[in-house]
N, C-alpha and C positions, 0 to 999 in steps of 0.2 A: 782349617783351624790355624788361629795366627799359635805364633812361638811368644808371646807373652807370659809370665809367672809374676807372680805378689807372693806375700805370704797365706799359705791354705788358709789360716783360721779369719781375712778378711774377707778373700774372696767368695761371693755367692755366687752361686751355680749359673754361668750364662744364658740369661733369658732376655727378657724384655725390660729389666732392667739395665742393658747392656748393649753397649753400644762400641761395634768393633770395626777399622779402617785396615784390613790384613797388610801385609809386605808391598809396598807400593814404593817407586822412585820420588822422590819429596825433596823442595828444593823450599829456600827460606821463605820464595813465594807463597808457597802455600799453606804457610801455619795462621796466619788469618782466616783463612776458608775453615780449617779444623778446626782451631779455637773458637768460629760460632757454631760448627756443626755441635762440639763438648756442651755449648751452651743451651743449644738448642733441646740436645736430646736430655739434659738438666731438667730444662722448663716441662719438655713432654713427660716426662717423670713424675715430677712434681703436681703438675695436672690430674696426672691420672692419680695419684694418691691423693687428691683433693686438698693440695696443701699450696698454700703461697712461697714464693721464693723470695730468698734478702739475697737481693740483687749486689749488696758490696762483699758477702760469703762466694758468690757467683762469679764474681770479677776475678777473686781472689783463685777460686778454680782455673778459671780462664789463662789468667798467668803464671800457675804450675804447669801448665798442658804447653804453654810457649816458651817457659826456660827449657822442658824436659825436651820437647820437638827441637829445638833450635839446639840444643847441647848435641843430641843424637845428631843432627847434620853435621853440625860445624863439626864434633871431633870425629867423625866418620866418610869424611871429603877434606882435609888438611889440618892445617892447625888453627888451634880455639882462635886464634885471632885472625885467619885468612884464610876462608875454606878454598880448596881446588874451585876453578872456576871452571862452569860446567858439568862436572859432577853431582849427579841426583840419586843420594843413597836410599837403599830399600829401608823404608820406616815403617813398624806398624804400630798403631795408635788402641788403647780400649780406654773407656769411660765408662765404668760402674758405678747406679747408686746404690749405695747401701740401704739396709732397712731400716737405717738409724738418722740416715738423711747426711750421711757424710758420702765423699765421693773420691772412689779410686781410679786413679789416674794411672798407666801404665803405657812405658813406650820404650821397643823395644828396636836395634839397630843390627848392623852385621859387625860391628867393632868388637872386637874382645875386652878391650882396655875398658875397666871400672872409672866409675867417675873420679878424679883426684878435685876435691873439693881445696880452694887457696884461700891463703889467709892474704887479706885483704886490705890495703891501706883506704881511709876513705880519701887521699888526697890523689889515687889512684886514677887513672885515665878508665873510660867507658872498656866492661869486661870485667870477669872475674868472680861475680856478686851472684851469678843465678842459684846454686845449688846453697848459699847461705838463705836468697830469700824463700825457696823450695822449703828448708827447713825450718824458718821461722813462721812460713803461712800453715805450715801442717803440724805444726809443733812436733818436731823432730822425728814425723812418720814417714819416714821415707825410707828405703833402702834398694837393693840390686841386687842380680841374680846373673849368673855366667850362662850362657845358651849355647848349644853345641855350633851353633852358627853365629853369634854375637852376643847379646847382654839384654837385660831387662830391666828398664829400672821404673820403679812405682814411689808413690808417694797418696796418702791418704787426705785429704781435704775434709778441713770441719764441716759440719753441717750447714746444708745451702734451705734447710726448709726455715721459716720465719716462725718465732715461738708465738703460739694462742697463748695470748692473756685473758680472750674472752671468758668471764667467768659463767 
C-alpha cells in the first residue's frame, strides 16, 4: 500500500477506479511516461462507464499530474531550480476517478518540506508558476498532508467526462 492521503470525504474506496504507481526512484525522464499512463487509465474509466472524454478537461489533468511529479522531484533532489544531478527520489503517483467524473490526483515524496507556493512576477524567468497553475485548473482543490516518511500532496481535477446534450 502506497503512503498517499487526500482528504477522506474525496477519496473512494481503492478499486478499479484507481490507478496507483507505489514508491519508485523517478527522475524528470519519466513524468511523460506517467502522465500518459494518468491519461490512459482516464480514458479506460471513462470507457467503462460509457461516457466520452473532453479531451482539453484531460489535458488539464495531465498537467496537474506534471507540475505535482516534477515539484516532488526537483524539491526532493536539490533546489526548485537545479535538482542534484543523478538523484532519482522515491515517488508515488495515484490517479482516481471520481464518481462525479472529476479526478484526484495524488503524489507523494520522501521530503518533509510542504509546498511554499511564490508569488510571482510574470516578467519572471521560467519557474515558479506550477502550484499557482495546479490551483487555478482545480479551482483551489488542492492541498497536502505531512507523512511519517515525506508529504502528500493532492489536487482534485474538474470533471473529464463531456456533458450529454442529447435530449
Amino acid at each position: 500500500m502506497t503512503s498517499i492521503q487526500a482528504p477522506a470525504d474525496h477519496l473512494v474506496a481503492p478499486a478499479s477506479n484507481t490507478w496507483i504507481r507505489g514508491h519508485q526512484p523517478t527522475a524528470e525522464a519519466d513524468v511523460p511516461q506517467l502522465r500518459a499512463a494518468v491519461g490512459d487509465h482516464c480514458r479506460s474509466q471513462a470507457k467503462q462507464a460509457d461516457r466520452s472524454v473532453d479531451e482539453l478537461a484531460l489535458f488539464m489533468v495531465g498537467l496537474v499530474a506534471t507540475e505535482l511529479l516534477s515539484n516532488a522531484i526537483r524539491h526532493t533532489t536539490g533546489t526548485s531550480d537545479r535538482p542534484a544531478a543523478g538523484i532519482r527520489p522515491s515517488v508515488a503517483l495515484l490517479a482516481q476517478v471520481l464518481e462525479d467524473g472529476r479526478i484526484l490526483i495524488a503524489v507523494s515524496d520522501c521530503s518533509p518540506a510542504g509546498p511554499n507556493p511564490k508569488l510571482v512576477d510574470r516578467d519572471e524567468a521560467e519557474g515558479g508558476r506550477g502550484l499557482k497553475i495546479v490551483h487555478e485548473i482545480t479551482h483551489a482543490c488542492w492541498g497536502w498532508h505531512p507523512l511519517p516518511s515525506g508529504k502528500s500532496i493532492w489536487a482534485i481535477c474538474p470533471n473529464i467526462f463531456t456533458v450529454d446534450t442529447a435530449a
